[in-house]
N, C-alpha and C positions, 0 to 999 in steps of 0.2 A: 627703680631708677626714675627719676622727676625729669620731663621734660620742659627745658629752658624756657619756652615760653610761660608753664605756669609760674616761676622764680623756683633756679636749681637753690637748694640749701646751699647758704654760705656764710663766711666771718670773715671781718678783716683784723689779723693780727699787728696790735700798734704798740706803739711806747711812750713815755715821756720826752723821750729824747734819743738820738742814737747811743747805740752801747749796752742800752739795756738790755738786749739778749733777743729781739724782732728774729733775727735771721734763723738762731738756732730751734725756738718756739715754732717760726713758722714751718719749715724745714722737717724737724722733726714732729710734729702733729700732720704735714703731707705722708710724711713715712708709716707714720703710725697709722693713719685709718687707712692706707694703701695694702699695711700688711695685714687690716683687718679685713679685705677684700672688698673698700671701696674702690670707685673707679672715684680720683679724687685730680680736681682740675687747677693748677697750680699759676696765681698770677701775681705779680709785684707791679706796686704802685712805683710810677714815675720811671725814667729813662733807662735805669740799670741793666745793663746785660748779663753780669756777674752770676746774682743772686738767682734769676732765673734758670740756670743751667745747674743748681745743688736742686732745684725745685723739681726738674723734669728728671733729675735722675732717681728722686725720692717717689715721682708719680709715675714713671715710664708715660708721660705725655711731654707736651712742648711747653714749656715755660713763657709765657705770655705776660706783656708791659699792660697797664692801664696809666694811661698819661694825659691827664686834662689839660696839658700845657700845649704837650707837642701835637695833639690828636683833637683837642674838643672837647670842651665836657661832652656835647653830642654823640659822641662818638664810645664814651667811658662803657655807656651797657650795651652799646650791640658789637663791640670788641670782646666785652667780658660774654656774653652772649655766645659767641663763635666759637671761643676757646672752652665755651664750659657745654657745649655740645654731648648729651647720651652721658654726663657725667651724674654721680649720687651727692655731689657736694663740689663746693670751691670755697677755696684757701687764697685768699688773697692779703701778702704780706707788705705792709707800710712802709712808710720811707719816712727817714728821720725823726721828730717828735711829731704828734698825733697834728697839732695844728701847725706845724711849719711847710709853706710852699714855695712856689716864687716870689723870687727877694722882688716887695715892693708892689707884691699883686695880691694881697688879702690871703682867700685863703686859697685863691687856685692855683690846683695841681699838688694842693697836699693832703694827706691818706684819710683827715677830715671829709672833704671834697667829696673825695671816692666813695666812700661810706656814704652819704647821705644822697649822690647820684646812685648808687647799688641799691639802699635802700637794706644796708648790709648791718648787722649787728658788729659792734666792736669789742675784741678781748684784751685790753691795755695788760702787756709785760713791764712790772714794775722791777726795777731791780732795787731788790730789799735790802742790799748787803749791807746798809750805814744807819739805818733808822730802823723805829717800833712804830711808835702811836703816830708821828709823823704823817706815817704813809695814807693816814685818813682824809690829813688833810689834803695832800698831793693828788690822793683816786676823788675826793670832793672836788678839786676844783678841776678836773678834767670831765667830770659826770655834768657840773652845773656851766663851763664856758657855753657850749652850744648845745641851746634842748634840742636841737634836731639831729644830733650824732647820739646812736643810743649805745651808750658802754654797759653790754650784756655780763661782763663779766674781768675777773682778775686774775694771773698768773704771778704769782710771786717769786723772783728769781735768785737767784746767790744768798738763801736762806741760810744759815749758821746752824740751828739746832733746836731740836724739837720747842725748847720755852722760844727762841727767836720766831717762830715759827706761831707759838700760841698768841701772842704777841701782838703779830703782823693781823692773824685770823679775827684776833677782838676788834681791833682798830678797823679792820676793813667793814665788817661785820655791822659798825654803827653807821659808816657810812648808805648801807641799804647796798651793794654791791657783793653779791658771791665769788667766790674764789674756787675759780676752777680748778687752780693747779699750783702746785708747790717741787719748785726744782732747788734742790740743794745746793750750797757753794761744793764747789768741787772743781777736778782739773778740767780746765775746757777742753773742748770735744777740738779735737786738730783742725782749724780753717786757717795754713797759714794766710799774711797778707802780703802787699808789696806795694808800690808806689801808687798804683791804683785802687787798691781796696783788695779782698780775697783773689788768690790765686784761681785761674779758671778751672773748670771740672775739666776742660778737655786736656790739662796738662798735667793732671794730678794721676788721674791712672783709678788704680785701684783704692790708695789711697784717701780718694775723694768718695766712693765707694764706701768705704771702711767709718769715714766719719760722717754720712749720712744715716748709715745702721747706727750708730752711738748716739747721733740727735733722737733719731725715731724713737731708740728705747728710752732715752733720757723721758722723753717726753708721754710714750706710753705708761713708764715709769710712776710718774708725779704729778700725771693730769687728770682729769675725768672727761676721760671721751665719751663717753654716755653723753655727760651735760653741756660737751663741746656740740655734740651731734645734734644737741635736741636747741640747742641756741640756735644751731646754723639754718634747723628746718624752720624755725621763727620766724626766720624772718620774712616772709610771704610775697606776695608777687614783685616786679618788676616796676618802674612806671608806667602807665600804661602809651603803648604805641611802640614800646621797646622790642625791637626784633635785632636776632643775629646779622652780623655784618656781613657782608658775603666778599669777596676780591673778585668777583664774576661781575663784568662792567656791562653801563647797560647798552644793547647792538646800536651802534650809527648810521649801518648799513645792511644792504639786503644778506640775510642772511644765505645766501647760494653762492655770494660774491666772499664769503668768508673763509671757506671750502677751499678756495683755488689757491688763498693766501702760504704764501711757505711758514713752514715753523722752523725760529731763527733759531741756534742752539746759544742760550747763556751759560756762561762758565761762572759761578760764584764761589769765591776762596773762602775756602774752612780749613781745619788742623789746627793744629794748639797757636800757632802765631796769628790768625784771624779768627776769632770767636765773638765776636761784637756782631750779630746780624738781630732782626726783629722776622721771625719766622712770617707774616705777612707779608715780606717785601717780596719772596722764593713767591709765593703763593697769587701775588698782584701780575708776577710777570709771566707765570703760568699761566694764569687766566686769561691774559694778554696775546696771548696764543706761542709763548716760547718754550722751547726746551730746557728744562733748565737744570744744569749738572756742576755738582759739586767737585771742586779739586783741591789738593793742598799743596800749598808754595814751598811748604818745607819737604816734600815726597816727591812731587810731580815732574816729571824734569820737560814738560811741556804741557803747552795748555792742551784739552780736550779735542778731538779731531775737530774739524769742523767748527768751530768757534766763532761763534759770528758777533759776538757783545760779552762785556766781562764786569762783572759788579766786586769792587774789594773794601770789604765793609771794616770796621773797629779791628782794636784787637792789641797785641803786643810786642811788634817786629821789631822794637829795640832791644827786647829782650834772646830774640832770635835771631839778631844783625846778622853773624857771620853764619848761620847754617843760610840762612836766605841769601846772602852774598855767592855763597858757596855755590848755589843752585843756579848756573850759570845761563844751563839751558833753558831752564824757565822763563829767566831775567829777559835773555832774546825773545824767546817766544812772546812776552809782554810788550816786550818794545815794538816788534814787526805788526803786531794788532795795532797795537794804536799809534804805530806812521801810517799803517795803511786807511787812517781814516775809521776804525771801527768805533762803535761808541763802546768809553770805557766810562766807570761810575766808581768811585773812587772815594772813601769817606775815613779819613783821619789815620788811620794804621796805612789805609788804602794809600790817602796821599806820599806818606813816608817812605812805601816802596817804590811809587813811579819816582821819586825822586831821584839824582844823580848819585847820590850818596845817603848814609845814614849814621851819623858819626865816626865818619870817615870811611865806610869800607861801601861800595860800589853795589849800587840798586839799579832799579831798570833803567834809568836815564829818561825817562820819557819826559821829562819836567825837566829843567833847567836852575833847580833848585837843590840844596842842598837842608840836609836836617840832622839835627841833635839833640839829646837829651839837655834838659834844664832843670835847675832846681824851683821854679816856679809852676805853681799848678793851675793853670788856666780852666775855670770850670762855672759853669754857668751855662742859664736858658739863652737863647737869643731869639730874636724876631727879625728875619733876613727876607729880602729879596731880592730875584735874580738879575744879578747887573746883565749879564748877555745870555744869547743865544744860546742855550745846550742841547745835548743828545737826553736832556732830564727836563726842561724848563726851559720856555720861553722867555725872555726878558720882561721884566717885569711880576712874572709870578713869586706870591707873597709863600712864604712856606716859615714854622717855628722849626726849630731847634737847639741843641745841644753841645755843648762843647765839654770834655774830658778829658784832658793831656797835659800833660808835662815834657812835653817837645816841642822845639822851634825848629820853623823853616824859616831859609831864609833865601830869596823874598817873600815873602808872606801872602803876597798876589802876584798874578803874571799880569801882561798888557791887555787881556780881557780878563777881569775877577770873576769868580764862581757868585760870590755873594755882596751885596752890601746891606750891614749891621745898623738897622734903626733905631741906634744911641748916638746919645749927643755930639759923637765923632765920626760920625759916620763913618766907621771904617769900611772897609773891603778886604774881600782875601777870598786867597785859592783863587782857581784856572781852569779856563776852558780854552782847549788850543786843539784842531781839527775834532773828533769826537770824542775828547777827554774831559770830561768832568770832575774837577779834584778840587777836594776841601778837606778842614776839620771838620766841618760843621755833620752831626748827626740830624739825621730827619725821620720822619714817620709816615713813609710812604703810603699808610691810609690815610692821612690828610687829606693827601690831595693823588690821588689815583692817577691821574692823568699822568704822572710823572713816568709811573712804569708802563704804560700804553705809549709815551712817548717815545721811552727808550727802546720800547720792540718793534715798531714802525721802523726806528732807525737804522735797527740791528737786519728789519728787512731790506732796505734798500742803500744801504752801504756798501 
């Protein structure tokens, strides 16, 4: 086992473009050195919630974001750091094509980016199905765009047949780039999708199960883990000064005065209709000194005894309108916390439930707002800060994030706005109305730490 600090072994698996097969490569190569009885630490470049939940069920660890948009480049190695903790290796899978990031921001915050903050070797999944000699030219001009991203190596995907195959191996071959691995065209491995990208692992069951073992061996199959494993040890230390992140904030106060403090209990929504969390947020408000307990809106038919603050992250409650409609007692139970003043935190699926409705059928009312499905996909970084006072953020506090959805509310802000968006319209949107915090906007609560220190202060003296 390689301790973090001297650089755990690692690779970042990338593509030319989306489609080329990143999720299933990466996915199935976690599976695979997992079932060779690595401890194998599993993270995806940029915002995605999705992808990291097939990662954690392939590693039995927590699926972990690296996002130099929402987080910092600063921030990229002693995140990746925290999560690759007493691990043998990490497996961190790309986003998009290898140099695409934020629209209109070079390259940051794309799987380039990360790579060259990690200090990571890179294995580009080319998907062979349409070309031969070609393909030399396409791995050439990904090898020579930027000397400082080093591409270790080649996976050749939806291969035809052993000549397609000899083929693909000549052409790469001159480019000076070995080829790790060769997965055959064949019938894809089951990831349905839907309006947001793959279906989530928490609703698939065993299914989702079923088609993480089929990536694994796909990939055990038609790779060389050998040469995968001996890439990953390559790639040697860290930068230097790079240490683990920790969510343990630094004391303000005497420590004897911390003692006397109550521990507030947070209720955070999970089950298959909210699965959009960043496993750091649970862990910031922990350290912050809360209790913090998970429920689900679609089971629970009240919040948690004692519930003093309530966090409802991402997820997909249009999909669950009427079982969550159904949930009557819950819906109350949500509404009487936050009349009573408690601080609630609310982010995108989250805001949909406080709302009065959700295409048509009755959500917790807390919000004076109503919401629906749309055929428009609103999706995009943003750079926001906080128009007013909240139970997260003081007015004026700058924080990035993320937006993901294909629903409207409508009003789109209340008389105090959660955010306003530093584009050339400055718009505004979402709500803060006694201790309710409600937006679309996704954040990355290591940014800016303060936010969950905020919110448990508040949780105390509400």
């Amino acid at each position: 086992m390689t301790s973090p600090d001297s650089g755990v072994p690692r690779l970042v698996i990338a593509a030319p473009s989306s489609g080329s097969g990143k999720t299933t490569v990466a996915t199935g190569l976690m599976a695979a050195l997992t079932g060779r009885g690595l401890a194998v630490s599993p993270h995806k470049v940029g915002p995605d919630y999705i992808d990291p939940g097939y990662h954690a069920l392939a590693t039995g660890r927590v699926g972990r974001n690296v996002d130099a948009y929402l987080c910092g480049a600063e921030l990229v190695a002693p995140l990746f750091l925290h999560g690759a903790r007493g691990c043998d290796i990490a497996v961190v899978e790309g986003v998009m094509g290898l140099y695409d990031g934020a629209a209109g921001e070079g390259e940051l915050a794309s799987t380039a980016q990360v790579a060259k903050l990690l200090r990571a070797p890179v294995v580009l999944v080319v998907d062979a199905s349409s070309q031969s000699r070609s393909v030399a030219a396409l791995v050439h001009g990904f090898v020579s765009w930027d000397p400082e991203v080093r591409i270790g190596g080649v996976i050749l995907n939806k291969v035809a047949s052993d000549r397609h195959e000899g083929l693909l191996r000549e052409a790469v071959d001159s480019v000076g780039v070995p080829v790790l691995g060769v997965l055959r065209r064949a019938a894809p491995v089951e990831t349905p999708s839907r309006h947001l990208g793959l279906v989530p692992v928490a609703e698939r069951g065993s299914d989702a199960v079923d088609a993480v073992a089929a990536m694994g061996a796909q990939v055990a199959a038609g790779c060389d883990l050998e040469a995968l494993v001996g890439l990953a040890r390559a790639a040697g230390p860290l930068p230097g000064g790079s240490a683990p992140w920790t969510p343990r904030p630094v004391p303000t106060h005497h420590p004897s005065r911390s003692v006397k403090k109550s521990k507030p209990r947070v209720a955070v929504a999970g089950g298959a209709a909210f699965t959009f969390s960043y496993a750091e947020h649970s862990e910031l408000l922990a350290a912050a000194g809360a209790e913090v307990v998970t429920f689900d809106p679609l089971r629970d038919e009240e919040l948690p005894e004692g519930t003093a603050g309530l966090v409802i992250g991402g997820g997909f409650p249009e999909v669950y309108a009427s079982e969550l409609s159904a949930n009557e007692g819950l819906r109350k139970s949500v509404a009487e916390l936050a009349l009573s003043g408690a601080p609630v935190a609310a982010e995108c699926a989250g805001l949909l439930y406080l709302c009065r409705e959700l295409d048509g059928l009755p959500m917790c009312g807390v919000l004076d707002a109503s919401a629906r499905m749309s055929e428009r996909l609103t999706l995009g970084y943003r750079d926001a800060v906080a128009v007013s006072d909240s139970a997260l953020a003081g007015a004026g506090t700058r924080m990035r994030g993320h937006e993901f959805h294909r629903t409207v509310v409508e009003p789109g802000a209340g008389a105090a706005p959660a955010w306003g968006m530093r584009t050339p319209e400055r718009r505004v949107e979402g709500f803060v109305e006694r201790g309710v915090h409600a937006s679309y906007l996704h954040t990355h609560w290591a940014a800016e730490p303060g936010v969950a220190r905020r919110f448990v202060e508040r949780c105390r003296t509400s």
